[in-house]
Backbone and ligand atoms as CSV (ligand in chain L), in Angstrom:
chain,resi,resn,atom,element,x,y,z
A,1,UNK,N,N,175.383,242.085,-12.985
A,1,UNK,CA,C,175.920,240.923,-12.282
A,1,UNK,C,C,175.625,239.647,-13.069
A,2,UNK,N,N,176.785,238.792,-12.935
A,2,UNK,CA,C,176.150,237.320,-13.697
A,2,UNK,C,C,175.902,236.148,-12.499
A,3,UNK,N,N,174.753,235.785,-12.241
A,3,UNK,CA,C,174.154,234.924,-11.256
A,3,UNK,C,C,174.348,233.455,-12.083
A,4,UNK,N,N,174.857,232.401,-11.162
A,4,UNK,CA,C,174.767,231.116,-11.741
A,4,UNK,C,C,174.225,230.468,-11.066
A,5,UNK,N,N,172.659,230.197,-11.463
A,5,UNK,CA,C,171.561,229.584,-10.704
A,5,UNK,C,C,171.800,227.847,-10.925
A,6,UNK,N,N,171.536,227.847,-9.584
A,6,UNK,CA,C,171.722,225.682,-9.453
A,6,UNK,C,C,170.554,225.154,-9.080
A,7,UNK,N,N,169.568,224.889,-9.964
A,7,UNK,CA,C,168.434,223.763,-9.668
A,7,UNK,C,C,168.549,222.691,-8.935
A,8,UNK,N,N,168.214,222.745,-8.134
A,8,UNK,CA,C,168.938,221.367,-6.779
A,8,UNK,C,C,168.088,219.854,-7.632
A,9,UNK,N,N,168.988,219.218,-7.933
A,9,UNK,CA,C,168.723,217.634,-7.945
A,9,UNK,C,C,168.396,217.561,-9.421
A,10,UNK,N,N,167.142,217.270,-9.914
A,10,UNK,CA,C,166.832,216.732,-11.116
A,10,UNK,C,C,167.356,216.850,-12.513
A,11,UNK,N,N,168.382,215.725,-12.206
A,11,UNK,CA,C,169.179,215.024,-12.780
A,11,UNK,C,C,169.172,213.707,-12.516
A,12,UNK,N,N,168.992,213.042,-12.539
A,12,UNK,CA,C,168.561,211.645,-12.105
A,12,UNK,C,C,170.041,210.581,-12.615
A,13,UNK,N,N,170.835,209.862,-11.541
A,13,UNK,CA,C,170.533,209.906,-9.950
A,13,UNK,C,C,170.626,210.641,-9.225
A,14,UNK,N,N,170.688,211.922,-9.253
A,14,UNK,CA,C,170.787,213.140,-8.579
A,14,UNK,C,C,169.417,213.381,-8.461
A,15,UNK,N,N,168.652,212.580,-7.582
A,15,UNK,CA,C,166.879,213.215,-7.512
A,15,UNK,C,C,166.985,213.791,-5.893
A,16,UNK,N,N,165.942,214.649,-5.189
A,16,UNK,CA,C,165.782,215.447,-4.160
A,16,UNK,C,C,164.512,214.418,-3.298
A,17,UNK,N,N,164.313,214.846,-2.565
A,17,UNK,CA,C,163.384,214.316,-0.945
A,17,UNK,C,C,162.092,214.588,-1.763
A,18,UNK,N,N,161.848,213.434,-1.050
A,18,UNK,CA,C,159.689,213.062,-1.394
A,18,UNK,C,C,159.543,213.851,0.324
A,19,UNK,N,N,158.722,214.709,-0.209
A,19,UNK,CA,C,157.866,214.983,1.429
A,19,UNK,C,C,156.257,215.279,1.098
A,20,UNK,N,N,155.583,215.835,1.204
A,20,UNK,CA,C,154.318,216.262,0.978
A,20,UNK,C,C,154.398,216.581,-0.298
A,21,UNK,N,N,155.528,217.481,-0.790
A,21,UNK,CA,C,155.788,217.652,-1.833
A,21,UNK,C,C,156.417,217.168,-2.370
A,22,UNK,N,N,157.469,216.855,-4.066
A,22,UNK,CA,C,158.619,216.513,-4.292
A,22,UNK,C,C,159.715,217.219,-4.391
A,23,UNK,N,N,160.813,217.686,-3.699
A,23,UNK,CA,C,161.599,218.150,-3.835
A,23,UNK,C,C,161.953,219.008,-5.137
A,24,UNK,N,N,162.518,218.032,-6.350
A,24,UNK,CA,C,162.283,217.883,-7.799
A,24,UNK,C,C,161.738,218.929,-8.099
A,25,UNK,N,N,160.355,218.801,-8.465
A,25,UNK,CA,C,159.234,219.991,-8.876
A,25,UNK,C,C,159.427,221.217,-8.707
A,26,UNK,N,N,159.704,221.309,-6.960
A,26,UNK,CA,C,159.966,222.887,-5.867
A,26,UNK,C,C,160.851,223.408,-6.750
A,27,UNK,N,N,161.835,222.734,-6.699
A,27,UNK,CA,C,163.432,223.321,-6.945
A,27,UNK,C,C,163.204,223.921,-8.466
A,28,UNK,N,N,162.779,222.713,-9.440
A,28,UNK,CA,C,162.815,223.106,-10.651
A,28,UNK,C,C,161.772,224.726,-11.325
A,29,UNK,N,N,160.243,224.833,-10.418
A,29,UNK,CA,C,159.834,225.692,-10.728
A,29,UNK,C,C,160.790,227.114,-9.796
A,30,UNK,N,N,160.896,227.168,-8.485
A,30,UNK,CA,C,161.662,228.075,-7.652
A,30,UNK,C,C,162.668,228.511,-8.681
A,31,UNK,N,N,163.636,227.705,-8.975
A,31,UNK,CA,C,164.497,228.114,-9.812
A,31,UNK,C,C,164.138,228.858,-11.184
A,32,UNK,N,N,163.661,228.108,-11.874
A,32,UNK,CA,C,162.907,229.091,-13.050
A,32,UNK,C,C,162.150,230.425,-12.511
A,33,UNK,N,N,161.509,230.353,-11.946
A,33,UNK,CA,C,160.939,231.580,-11.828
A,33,UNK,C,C,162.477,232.717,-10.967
A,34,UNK,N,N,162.895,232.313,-10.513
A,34,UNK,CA,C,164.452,233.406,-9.890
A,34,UNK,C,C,165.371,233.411,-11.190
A,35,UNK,N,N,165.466,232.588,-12.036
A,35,UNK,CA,C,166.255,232.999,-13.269
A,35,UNK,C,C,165.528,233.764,-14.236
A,36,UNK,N,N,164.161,233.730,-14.403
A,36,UNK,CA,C,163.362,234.848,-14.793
A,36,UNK,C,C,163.200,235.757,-15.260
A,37,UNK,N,N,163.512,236.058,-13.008
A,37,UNK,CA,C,163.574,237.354,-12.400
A,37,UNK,C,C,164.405,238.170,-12.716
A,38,UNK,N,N,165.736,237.600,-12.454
A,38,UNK,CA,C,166.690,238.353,-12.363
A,38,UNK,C,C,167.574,238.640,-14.130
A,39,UNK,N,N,166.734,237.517,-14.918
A,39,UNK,CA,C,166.895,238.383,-16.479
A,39,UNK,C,C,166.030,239.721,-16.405
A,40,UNK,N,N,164.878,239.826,-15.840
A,40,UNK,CA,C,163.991,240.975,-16.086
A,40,UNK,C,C,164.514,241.902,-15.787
A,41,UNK,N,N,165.465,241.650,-14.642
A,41,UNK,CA,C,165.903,242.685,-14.071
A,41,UNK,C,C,167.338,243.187,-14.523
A,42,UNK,N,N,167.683,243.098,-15.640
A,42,UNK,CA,C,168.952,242.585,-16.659
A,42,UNK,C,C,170.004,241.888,-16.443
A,43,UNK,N,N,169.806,241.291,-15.150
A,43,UNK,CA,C,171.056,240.527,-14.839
A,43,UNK,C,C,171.488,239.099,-15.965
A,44,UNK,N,N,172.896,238.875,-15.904
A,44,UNK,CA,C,173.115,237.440,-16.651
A,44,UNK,C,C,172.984,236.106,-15.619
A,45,UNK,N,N,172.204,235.080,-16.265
A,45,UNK,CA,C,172.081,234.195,-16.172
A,45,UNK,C,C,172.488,233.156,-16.537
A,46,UNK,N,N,173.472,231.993,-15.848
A,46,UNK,CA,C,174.283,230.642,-15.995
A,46,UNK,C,C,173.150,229.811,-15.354
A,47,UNK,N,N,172.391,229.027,-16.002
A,47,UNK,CA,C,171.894,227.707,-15.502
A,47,UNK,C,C,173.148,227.031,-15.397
A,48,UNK,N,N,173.197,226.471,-13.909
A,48,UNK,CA,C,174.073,224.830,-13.976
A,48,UNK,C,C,173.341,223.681,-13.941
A,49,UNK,N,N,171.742,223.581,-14.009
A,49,UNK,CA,C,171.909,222.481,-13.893
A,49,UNK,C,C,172.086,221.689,-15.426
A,50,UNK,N,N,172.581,220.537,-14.721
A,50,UNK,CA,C,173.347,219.425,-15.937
A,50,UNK,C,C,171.867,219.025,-17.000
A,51,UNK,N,N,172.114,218.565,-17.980
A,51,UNK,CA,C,171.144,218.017,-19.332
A,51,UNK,C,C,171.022,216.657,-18.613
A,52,UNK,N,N,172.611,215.919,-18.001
A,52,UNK,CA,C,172.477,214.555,-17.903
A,52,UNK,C,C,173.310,214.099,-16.565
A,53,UNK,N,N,173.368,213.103,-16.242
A,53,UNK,CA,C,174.391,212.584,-15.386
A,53,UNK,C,C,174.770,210.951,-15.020
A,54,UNK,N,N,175.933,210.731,-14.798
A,54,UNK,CA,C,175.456,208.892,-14.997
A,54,UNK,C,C,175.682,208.913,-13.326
A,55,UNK,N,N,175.964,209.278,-12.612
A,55,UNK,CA,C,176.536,209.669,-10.809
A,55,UNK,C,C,175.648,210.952,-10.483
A,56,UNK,N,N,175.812,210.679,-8.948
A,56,UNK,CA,C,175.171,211.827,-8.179
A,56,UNK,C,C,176.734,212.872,-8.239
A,57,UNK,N,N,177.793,212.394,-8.130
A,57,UNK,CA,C,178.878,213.028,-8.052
A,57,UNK,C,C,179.374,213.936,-9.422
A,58,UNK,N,N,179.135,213.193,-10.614
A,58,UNK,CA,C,179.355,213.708,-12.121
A,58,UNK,C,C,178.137,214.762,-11.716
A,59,UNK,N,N,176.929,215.318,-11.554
A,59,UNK,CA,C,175.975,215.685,-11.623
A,59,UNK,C,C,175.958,216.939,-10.787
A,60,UNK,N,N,176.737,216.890,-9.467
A,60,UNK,CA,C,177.409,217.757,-8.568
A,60,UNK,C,C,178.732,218.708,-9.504
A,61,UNK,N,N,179.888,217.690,-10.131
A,61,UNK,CA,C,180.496,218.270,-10.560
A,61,UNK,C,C,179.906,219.070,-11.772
A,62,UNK,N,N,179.280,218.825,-12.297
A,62,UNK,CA,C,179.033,219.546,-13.732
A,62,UNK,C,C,178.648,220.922,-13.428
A,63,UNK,N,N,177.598,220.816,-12.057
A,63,UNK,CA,C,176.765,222.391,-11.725
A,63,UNK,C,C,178.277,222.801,-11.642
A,64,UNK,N,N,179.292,222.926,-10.731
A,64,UNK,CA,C,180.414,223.438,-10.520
A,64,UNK,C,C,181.161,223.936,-11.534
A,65,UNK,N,N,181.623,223.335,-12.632
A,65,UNK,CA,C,182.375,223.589,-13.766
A,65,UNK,C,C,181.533,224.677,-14.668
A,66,UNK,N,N,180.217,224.333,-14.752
A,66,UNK,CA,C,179.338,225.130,-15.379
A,66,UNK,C,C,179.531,226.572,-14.992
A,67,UNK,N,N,179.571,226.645,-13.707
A,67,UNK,CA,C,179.820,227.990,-12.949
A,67,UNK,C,C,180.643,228.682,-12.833
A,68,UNK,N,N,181.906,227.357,-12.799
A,68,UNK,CA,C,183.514,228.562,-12.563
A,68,UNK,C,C,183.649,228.575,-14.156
A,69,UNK,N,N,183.441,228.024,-15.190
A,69,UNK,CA,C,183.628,227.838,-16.395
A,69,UNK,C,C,183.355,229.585,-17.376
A,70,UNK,N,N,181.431,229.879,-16.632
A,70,UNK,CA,C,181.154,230.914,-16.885
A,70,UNK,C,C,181.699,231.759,-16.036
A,71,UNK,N,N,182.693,231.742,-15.113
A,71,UNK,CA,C,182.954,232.683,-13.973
A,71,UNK,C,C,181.699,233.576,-13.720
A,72,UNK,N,N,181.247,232.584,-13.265
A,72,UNK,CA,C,179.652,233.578,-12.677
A,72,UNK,C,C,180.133,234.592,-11.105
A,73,UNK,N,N,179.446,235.542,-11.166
A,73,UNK,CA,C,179.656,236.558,-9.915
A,73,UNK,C,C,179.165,235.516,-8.623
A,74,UNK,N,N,178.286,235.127,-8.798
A,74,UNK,CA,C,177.694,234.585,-7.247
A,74,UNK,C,C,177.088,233.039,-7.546
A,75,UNK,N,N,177.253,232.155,-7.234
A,75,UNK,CA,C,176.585,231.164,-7.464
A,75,UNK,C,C,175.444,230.732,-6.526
A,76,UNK,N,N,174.131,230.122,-7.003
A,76,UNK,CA,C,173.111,230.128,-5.706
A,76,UNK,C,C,172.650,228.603,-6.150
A,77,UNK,N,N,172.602,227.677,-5.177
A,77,UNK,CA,C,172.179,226.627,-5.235
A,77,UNK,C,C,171.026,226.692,-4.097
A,78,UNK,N,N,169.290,226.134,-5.277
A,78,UNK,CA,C,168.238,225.967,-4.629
A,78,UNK,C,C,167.585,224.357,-4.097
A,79,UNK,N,N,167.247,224.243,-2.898
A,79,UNK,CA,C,167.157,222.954,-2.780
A,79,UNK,C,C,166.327,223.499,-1.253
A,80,UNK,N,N,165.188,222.468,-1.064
A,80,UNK,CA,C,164.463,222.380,-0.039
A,80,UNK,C,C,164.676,221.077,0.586
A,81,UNK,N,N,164.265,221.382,2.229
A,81,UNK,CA,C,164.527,220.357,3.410
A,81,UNK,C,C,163.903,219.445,3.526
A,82,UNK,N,N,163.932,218.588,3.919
A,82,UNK,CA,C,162.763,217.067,4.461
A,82,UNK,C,C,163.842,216.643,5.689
A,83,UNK,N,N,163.144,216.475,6.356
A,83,UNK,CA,C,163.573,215.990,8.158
A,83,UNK,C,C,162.683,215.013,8.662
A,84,UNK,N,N,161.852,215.769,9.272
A,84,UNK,CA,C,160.812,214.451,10.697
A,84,UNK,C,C,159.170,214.991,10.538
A,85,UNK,N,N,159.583,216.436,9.206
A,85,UNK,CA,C,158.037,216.207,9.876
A,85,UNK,C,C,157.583,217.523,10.747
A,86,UNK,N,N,158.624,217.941,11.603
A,86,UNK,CA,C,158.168,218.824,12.740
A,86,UNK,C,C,158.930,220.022,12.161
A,87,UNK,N,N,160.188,219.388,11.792
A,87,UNK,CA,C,161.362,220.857,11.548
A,87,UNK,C,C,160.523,221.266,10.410
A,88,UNK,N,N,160.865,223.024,10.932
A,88,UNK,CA,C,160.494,223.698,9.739
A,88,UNK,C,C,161.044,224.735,9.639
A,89,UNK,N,N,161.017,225.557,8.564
A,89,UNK,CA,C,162.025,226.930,8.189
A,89,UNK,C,C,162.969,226.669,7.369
A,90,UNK,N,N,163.421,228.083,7.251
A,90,UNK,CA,C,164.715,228.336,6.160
A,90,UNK,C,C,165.373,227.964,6.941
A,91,UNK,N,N,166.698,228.016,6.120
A,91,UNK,CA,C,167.857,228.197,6.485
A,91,UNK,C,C,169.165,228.005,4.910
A,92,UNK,N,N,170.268,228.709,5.069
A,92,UNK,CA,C,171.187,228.697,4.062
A,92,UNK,C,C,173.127,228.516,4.808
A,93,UNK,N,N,173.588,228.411,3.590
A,93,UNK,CA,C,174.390,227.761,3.987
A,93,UNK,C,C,175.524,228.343,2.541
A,94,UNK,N,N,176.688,228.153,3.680
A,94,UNK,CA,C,177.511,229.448,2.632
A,94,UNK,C,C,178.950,229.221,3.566
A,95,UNK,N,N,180.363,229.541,2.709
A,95,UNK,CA,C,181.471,228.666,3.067
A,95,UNK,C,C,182.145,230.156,3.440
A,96,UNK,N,N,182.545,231.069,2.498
A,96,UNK,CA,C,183.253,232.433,2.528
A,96,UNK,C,C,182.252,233.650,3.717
A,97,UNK,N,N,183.411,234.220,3.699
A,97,UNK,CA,C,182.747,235.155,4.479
A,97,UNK,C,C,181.776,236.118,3.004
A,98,UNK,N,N,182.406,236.206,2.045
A,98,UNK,CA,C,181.258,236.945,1.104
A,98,UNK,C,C,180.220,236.484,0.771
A,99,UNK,N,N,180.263,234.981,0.532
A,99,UNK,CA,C,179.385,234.057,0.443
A,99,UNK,C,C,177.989,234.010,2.151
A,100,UNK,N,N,178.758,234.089,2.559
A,100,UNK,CA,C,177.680,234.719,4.051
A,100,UNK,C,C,176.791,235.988,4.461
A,101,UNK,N,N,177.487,236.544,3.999
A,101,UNK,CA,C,176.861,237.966,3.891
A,101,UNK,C,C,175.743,238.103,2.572
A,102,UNK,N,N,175.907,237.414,1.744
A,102,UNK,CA,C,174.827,237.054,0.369
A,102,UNK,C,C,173.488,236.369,1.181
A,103,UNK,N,N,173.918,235.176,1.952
A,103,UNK,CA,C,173.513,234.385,2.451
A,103,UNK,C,C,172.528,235.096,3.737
A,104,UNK,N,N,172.803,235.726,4.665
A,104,UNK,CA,C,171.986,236.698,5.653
A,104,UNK,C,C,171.215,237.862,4.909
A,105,UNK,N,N,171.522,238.107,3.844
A,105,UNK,CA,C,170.367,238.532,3.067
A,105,UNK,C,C,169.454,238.666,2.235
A,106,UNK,N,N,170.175,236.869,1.952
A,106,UNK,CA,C,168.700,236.303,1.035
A,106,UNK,C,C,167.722,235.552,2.313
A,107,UNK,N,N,168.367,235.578,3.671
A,107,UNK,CA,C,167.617,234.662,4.397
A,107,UNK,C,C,166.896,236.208,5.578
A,108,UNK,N,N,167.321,236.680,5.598
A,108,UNK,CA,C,166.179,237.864,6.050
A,108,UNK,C,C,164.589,238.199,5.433
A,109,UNK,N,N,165.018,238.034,3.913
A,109,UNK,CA,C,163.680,238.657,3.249
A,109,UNK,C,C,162.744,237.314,3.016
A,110,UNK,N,N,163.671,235.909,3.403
A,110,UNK,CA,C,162.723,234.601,3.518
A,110,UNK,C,C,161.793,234.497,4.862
A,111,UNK,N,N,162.671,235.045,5.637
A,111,UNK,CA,C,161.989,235.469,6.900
A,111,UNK,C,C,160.827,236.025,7.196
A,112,UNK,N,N,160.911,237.125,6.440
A,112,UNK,CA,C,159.914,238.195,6.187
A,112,UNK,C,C,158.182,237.839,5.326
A,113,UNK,N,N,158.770,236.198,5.366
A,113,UNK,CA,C,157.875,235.645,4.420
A,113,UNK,C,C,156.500,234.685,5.467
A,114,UNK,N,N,157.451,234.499,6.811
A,114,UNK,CA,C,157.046,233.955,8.121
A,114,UNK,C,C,157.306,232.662,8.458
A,115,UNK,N,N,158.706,232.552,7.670
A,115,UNK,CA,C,159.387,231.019,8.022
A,115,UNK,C,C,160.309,231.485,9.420
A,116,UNK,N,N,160.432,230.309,9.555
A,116,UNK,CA,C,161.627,230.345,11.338
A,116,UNK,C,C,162.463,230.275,10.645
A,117,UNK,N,N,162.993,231.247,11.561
A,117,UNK,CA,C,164.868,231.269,10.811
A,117,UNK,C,C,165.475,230.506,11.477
A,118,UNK,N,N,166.438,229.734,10.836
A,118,UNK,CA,C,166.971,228.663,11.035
A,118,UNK,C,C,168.110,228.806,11.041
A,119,UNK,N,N,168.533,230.425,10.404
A,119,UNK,CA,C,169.973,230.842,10.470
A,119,UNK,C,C,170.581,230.657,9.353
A,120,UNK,N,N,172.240,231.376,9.277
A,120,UNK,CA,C,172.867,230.572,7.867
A,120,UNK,C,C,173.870,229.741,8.658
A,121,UNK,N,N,174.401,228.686,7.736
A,121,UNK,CA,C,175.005,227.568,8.296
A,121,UNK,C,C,176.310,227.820,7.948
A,122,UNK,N,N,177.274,226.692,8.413
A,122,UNK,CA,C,178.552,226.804,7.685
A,122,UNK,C,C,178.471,225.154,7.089
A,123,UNK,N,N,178.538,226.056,5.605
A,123,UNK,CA,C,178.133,224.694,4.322
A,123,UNK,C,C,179.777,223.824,3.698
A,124,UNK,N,N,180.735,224.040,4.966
A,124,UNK,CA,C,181.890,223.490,4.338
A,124,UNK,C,C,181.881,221.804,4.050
A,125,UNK,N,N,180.819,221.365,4.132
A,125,UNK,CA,C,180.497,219.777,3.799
A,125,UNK,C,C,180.177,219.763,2.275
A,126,UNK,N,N,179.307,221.107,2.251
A,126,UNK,CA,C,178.665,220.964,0.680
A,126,UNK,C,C,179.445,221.012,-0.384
A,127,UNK,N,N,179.059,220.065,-1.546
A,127,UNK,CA,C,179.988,219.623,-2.604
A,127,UNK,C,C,179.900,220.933,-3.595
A,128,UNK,N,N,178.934,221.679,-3.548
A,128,UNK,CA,C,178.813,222.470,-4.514
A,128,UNK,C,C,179.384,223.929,-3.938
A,129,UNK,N,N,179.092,224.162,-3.095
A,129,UNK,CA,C,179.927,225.228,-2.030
A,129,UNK,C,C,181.558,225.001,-1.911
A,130,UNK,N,N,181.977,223.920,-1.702
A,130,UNK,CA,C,183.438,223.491,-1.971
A,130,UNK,C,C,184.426,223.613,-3.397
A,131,UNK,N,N,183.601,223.566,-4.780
A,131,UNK,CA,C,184.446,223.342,-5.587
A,131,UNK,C,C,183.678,224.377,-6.620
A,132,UNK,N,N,182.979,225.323,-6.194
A,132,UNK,CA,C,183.039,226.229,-6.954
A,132,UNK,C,C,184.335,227.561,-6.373
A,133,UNK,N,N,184.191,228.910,-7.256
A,133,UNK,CA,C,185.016,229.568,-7.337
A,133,UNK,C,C,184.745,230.836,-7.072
A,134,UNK,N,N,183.746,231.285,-6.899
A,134,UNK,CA,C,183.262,232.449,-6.755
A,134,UNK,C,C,182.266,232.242,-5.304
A,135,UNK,N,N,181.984,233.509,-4.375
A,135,UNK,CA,C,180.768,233.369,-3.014
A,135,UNK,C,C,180.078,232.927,-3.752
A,136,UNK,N,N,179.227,231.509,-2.851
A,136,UNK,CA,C,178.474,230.669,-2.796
A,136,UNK,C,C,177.134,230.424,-2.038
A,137,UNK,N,N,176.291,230.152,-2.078
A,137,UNK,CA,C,175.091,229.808,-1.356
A,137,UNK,C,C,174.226,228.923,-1.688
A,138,UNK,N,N,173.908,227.711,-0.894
A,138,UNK,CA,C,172.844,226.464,-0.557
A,138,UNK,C,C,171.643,227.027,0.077
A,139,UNK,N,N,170.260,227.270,-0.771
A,139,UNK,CA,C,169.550,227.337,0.111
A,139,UNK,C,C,168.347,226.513,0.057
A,140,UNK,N,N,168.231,226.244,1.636
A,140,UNK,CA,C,167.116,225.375,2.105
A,140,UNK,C,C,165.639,226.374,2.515
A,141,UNK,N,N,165.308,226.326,1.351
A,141,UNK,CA,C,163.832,227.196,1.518
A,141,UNK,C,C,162.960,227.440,2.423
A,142,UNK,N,N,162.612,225.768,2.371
A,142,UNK,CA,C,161.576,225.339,3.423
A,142,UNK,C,C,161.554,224.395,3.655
A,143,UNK,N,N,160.953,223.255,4.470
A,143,UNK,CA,C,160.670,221.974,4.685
A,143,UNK,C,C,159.291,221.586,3.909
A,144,UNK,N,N,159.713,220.606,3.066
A,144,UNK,CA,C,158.652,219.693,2.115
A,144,UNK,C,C,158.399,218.773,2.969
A,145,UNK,N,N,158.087,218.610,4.121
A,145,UNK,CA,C,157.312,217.466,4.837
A,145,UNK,C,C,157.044,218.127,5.977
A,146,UNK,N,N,156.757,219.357,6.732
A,146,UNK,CA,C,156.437,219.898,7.336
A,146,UNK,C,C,155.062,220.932,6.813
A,147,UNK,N,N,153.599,220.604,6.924
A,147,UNK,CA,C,152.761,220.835,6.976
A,147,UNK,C,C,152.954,222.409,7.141
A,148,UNK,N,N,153.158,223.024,8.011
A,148,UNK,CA,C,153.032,224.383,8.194
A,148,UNK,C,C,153.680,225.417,7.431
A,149,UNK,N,N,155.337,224.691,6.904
A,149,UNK,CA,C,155.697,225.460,6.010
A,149,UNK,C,C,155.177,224.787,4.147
A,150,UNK,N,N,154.605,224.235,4.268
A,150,UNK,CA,C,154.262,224.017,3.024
A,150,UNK,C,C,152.754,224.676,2.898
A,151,UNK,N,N,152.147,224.756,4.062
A,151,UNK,CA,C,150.687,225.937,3.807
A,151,UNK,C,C,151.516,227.396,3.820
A,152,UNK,N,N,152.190,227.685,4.306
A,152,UNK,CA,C,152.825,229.119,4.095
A,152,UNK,C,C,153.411,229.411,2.879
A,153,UNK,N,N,154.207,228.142,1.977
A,153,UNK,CA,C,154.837,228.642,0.674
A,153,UNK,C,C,154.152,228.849,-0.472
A,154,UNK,N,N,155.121,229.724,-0.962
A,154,UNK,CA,C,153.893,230.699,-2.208
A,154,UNK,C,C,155.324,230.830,-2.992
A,155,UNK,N,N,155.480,230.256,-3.971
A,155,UNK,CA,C,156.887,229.992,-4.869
A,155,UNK,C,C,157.333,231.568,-5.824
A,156,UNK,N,N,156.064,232.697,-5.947
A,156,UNK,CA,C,155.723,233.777,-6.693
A,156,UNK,C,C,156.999,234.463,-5.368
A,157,UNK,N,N,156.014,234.544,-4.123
A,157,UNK,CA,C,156.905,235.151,-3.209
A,157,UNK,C,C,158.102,235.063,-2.451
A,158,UNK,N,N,158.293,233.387,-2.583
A,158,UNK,CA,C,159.568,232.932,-2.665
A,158,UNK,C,C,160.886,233.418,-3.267
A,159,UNK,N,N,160.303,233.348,-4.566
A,159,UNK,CA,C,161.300,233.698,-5.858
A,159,UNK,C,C,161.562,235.394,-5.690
A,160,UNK,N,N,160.651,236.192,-5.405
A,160,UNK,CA,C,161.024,237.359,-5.036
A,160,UNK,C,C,161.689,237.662,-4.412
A,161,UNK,N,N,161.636,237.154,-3.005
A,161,UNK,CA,C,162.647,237.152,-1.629
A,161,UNK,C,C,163.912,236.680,-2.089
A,162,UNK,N,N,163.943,236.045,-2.343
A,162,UNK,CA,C,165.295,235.403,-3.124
A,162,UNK,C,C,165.960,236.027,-3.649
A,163,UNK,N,N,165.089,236.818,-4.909
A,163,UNK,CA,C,165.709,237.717,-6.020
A,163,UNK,C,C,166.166,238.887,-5.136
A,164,UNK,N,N,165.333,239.535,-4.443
A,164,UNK,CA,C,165.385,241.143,-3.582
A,164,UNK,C,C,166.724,240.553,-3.332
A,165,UNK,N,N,167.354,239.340,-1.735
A,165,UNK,CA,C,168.112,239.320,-1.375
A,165,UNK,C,C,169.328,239.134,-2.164
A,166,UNK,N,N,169.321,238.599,-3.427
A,166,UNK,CA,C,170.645,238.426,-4.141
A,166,UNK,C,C,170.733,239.602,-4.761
A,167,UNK,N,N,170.083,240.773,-4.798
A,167,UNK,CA,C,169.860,241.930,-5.462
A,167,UNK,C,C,170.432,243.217,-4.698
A,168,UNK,N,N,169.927,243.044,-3.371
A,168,UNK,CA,C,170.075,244.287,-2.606
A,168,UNK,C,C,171.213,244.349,-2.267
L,1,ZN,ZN,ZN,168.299,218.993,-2.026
């Protein structure tokens, strides 16, 4: 399979949520370690994220082109939540019905990790879910300003769950 992994944000002005943690950081190690993975496991790997960007919008488009460009099999965009504080849990977000079914089973084995499921969403707002070309998925890991899921995350076991679900 060829996976086209999307590092959420850092690209600057394309930066992610300050919470306890920085967004930024999460995304960038999460992601590396799931592109990794899933070389180990011989799959092909498309990084989208961009080198540069002068817009949050150029920076959006580029992951996109990058992806349908490589006609990647599945595209997965990683990015964690910031809310109030209280919300916490996964949740993902996915436009196709194939893209959903990817999506309920990368968010089962996040589950399994002892986040609240939060469910998968319908991501027809999302810019990167919209103008790519192949099933799609946004996922919101965890909440970076919610205390409880940030003592529960473990990015080793993260990245696994992730990998299992885009795998199985
Ligand atoms: Zn984000």
């Amino acid at each position: 399979m060829k996976f086209g992994i999307d590092i959420g944000h850092n690209c600057p002005p394309d930066t992610g949520a300050q919470g306890i943690k920085s967004e930024d950081s999460l995304t960038l190690d999460l992601g590396n370690r799931v592109i990794a993975k899933l070389k180990n496991l011989g799959h092909e790997v498309i990084s989208c994220l961009p080198a540069k960007a002068d817009t949050v919008k150029e920076s959006l488009e580029q992951r996109c082109s990058t992806a349908n460009a490589a006609n990647v099999d599945i595209f997965v965009s990683i990015h964690f939540n910031s809310f109030n504080s209280q919300a916490n849990g996964a949740e993902i977000f996915a436009m196709s019905e194939p893209g959903k079914k990817i999506a309920y089973s990368v968010l089962e084995e996040i589950i399994k990790l002892g986040f609240l499921n939060r469910s998968v969403k319908n991501g027809k707002h999302l810019f990167v879910l919209k103008h790519t070309n192949m099933p799609a998925i946004l996922i919101e890991a965890c909440f970076i300003d919610s205390q409880k899921d940030i003592n529960l995350y473990n990015p080793e076991a993260m990245a696994n769950a992730i990998v299992k679900g885009l795998t199985s």
